[in-house]
C-alpha positions as CSV (number, residue, x, y, z in Angstrom):
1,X,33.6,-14.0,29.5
2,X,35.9,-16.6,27.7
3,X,33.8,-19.4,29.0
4,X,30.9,-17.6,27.3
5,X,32.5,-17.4,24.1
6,X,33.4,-20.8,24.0
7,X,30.1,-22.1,24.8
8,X,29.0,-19.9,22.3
9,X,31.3,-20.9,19.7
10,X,31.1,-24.3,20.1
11,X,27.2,-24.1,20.9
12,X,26.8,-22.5,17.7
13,X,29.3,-25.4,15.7
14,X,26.7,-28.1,17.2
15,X,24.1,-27.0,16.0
16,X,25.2,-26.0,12.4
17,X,26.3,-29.5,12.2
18,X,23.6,-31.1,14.0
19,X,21.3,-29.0,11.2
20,X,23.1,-30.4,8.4
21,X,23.5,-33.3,9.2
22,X,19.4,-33.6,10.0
23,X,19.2,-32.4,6.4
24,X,21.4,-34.9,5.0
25,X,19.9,-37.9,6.6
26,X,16.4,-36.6,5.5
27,X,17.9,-36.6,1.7
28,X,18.8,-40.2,2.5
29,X,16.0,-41.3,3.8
30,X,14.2,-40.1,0.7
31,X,16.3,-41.3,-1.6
32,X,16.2,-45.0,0.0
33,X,12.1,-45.0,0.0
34,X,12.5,-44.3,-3.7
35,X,11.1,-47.0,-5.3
36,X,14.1,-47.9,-8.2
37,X,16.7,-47.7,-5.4
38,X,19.4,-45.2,-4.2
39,X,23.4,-45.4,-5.6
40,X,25.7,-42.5,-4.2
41,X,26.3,-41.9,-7.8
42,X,22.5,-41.2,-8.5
43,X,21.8,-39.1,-5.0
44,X,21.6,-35.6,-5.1
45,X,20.2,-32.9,-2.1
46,X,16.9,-31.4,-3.2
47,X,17.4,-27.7,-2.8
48,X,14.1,-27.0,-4.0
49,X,12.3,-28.4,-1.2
50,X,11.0,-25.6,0.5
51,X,9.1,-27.5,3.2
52,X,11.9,-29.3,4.5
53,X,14.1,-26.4,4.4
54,X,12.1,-24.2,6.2
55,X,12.8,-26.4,9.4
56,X,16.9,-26.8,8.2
57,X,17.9,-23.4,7.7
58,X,16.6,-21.6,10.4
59,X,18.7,-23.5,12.8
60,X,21.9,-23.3,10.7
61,X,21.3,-19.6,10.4
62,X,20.8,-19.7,14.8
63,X,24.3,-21.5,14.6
64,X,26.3,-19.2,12.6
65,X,25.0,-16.4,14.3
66,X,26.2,-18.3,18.0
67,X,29.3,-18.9,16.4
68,X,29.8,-15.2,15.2
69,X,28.7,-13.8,18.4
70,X,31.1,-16.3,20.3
71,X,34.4,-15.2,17.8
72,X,33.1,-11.1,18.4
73,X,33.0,-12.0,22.0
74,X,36.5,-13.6,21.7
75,X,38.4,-10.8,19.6
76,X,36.6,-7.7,22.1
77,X,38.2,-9.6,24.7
78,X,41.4,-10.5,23.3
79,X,41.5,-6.5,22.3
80,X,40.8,-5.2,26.4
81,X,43.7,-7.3,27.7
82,X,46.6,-4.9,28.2
């Protein structure tokens, strides 16, 4: 069971990062086909497109939820040990 939660735990980690990073090169990569150009001082994420979030979040969500269930699984078994 502590192999499980591990590989849940970091399972879930993974893929929350692998989800934001995936969103913050998709901001990049926007913001260098802009035609005047793209200067960290000038970038900004674009909350408000829904299209591209509805493929971002729902893995994030997937990924805290893995990592939740791998810490529950962690504590209930940290709790049964005498």
């Amino acid at each position: 069971m502590r192999r499980a939660s591990w590989l849940l735990i970091g399972g879930g980690a993974v893929l929350c990062l692998v989800a934001f990073a995936g969103w913050v090169a998709l901001n990049l990569f926007a913001c260098g086909l802009h035609s005047g150009g793209c200067s960290l001082s000038r970038f900004r994420f674009r909350w408000e497109d829904t299209e591209a979030l509805m493929v971002f979040v729902p893995p994030f969500f997937l990924g805290c939820v893995l990592t939740a269930t791998g810490i529950a699984l962690r504590t209930a078994n940290r709790q049964q040990r005498p």
